[in-house]
One Martini backbone bead per residue (centre of mass of N, CA, C, O) as a GRO file, in nm:
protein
  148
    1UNK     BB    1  13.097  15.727   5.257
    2UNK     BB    2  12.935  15.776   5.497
    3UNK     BB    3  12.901  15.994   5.810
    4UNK     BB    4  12.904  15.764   5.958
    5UNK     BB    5  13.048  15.612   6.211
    6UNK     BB    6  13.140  15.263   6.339
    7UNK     BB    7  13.384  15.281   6.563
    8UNK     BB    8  13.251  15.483   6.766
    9UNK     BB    9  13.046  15.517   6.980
   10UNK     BB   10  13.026  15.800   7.047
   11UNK     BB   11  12.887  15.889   6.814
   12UNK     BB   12  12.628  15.863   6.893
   13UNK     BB   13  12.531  15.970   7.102
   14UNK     BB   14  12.322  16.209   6.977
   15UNK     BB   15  12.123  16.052   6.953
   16UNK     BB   16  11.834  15.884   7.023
   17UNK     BB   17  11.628  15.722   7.129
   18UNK     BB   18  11.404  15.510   7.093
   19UNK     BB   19  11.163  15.307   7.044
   20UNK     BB   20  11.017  14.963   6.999
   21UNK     BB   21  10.828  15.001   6.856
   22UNK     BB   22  10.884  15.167   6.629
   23UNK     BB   23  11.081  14.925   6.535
   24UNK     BB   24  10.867  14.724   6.505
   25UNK     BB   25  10.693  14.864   6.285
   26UNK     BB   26  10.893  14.896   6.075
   27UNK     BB   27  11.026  14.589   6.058
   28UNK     BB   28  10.775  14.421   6.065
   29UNK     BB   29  10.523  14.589   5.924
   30UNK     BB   30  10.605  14.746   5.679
   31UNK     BB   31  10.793  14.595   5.514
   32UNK     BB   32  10.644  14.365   5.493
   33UNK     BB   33  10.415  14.510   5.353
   34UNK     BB   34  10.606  14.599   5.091
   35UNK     BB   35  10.727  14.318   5.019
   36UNK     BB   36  10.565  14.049   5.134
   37UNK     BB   37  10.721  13.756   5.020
   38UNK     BB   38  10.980  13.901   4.966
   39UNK     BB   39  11.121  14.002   5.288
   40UNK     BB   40  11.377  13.821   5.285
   41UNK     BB   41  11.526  13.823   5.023
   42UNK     BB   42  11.498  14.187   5.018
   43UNK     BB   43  11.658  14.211   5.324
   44UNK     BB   44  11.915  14.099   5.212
   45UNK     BB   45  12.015  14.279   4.970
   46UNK     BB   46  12.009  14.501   5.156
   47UNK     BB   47  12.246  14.439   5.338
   48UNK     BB   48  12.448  14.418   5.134
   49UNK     BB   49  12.398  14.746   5.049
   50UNK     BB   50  12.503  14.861   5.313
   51UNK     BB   51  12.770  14.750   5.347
   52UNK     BB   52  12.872  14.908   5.113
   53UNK     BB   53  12.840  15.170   5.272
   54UNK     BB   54  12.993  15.016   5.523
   55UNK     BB   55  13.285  14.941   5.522
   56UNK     BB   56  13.486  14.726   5.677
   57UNK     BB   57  13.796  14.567   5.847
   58UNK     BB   58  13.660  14.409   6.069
   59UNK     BB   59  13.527  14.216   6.344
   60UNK     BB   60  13.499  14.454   6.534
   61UNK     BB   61  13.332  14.630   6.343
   62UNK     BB   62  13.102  14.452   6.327
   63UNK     BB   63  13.029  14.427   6.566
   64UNK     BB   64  12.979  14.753   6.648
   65UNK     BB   65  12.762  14.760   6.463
   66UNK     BB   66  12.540  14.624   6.592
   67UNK     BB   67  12.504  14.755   6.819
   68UNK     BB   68  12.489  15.068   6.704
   69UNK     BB   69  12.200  14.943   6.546
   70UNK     BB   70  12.044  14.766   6.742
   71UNK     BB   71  12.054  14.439   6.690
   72UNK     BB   72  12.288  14.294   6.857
   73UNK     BB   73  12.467  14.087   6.980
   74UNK     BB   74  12.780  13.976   6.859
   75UNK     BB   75  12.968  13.638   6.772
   76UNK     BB   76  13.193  13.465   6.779
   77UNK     BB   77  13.222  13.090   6.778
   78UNK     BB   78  13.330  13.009   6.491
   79UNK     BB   79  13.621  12.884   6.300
   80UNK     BB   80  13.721  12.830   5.944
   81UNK     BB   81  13.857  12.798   5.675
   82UNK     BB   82  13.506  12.833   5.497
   83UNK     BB   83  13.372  12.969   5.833
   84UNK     BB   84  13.135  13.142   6.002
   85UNK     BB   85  13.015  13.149   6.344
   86UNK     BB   86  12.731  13.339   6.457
   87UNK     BB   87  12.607  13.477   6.754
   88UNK     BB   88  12.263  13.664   6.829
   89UNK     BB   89  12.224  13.830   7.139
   90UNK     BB   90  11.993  14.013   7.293
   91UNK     BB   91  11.687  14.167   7.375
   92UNK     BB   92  11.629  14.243   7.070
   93UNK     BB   93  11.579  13.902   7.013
   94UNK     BB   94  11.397  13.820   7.255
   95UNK     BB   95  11.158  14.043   7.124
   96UNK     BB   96  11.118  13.945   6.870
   97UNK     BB   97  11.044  13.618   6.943
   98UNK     BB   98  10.805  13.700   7.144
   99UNK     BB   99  10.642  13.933   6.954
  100UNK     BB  100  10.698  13.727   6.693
  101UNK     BB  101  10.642  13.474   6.513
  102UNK     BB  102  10.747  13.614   6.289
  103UNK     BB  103  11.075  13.625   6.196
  104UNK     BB  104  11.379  13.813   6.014
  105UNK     BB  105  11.746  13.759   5.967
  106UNK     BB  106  11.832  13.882   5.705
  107UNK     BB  107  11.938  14.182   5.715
  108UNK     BB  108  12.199  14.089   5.839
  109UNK     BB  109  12.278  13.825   5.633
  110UNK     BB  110  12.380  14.009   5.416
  111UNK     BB  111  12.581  14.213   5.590
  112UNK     BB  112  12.740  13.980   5.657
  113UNK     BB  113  12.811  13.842   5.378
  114UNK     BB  114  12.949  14.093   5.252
  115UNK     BB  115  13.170  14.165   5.457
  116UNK     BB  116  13.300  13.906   5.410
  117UNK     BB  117  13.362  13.926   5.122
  118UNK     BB  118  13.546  14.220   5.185
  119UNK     BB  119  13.735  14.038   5.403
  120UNK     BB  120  13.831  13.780   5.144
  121UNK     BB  121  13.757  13.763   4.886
  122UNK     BB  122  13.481  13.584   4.855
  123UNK     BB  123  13.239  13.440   4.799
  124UNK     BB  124  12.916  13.495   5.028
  125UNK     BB  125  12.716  13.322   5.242
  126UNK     BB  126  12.412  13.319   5.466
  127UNK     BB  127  12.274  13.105   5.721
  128UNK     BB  128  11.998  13.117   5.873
  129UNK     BB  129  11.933  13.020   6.286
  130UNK     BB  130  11.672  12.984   6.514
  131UNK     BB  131  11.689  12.985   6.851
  132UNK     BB  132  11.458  13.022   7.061
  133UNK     BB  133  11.462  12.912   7.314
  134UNK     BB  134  11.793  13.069   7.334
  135UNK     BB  135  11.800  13.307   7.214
  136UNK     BB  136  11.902  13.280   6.917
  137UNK     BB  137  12.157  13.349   6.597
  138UNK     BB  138  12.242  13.196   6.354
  139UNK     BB  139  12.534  13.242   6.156
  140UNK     BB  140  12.635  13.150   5.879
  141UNK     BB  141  12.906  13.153   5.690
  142UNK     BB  142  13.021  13.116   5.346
  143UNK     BB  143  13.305  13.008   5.093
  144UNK     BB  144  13.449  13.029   4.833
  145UNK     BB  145  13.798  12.915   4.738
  146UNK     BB  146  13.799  13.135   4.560
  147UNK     BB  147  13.865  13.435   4.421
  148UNK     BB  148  13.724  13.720   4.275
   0.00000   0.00000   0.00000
């Protein structure tokens, strides 16, 4: 595991806040660029290898851990037996929205699939669902039946 420690808010302190625009520049313009047509996609597996880098324990580490990447507050919203419904929102959600026609929150969708498939032990995809209206991203999680 990186030494980042991802359950306790106080470990970032010593961070810099960074710039909205740095993070919109890195994020919606350069990745873009460099990965294409495919950067959703490839936005998506590396969420996944991120998660793999960073296993959390619970679903309390993984809402804190989008907190402290500063991805947008997560919320579970529903649960069944073989799906979790989150929703995603918060200012950086917001301004995403305003501010970009396209954006991808693939990225996100692929670290919630691995996280949760680290946490059920069972192969798991997540669905992307932009509410641009409410403001707010919707992830459906599901898995399959079977344990891997």
């Amino acid at each position: 595991m990186n030494n980042i420690q991802v359950n306790n808010e106080k470990d970032f302190t010593d961070y810099p806040n960074i710039p909205i625009f740095g993070y919109d520049l890195i994020r919606e313009v350069v990745l873009s660029d460099l990965l294409g047509k495919d950067s959703p996609q490839l936005l998506y597996w590396a969420g996944k290898s991120l998660a793999r880098k960073y296993p959390l324990q619970t679903i309390e580490e993984l809402i804190q851990f989008f907190h402290n990447a500063g991805w947008g507050d997560l919320h579970v919203h529903s649960e069944k037996k073989y799906e979790i419904d989150f929703h995603l929102t918060g200012e950086i959600i917001s301004h995403r929205f305003r501010t970009f026609e396209k954006c991808t929150f693939q990225l996100e969708a692929g670290f919630l699939a691995q996280q949760i498939q680290q946490l059920k032990n069972h192969i798991t995809e997540t669905f992307e669902q932009q509410k641009k209206r409410s403001q707010k991203v919707i992830f459906t999680v599901k898995w399959d039946k079977e344990s891997l």
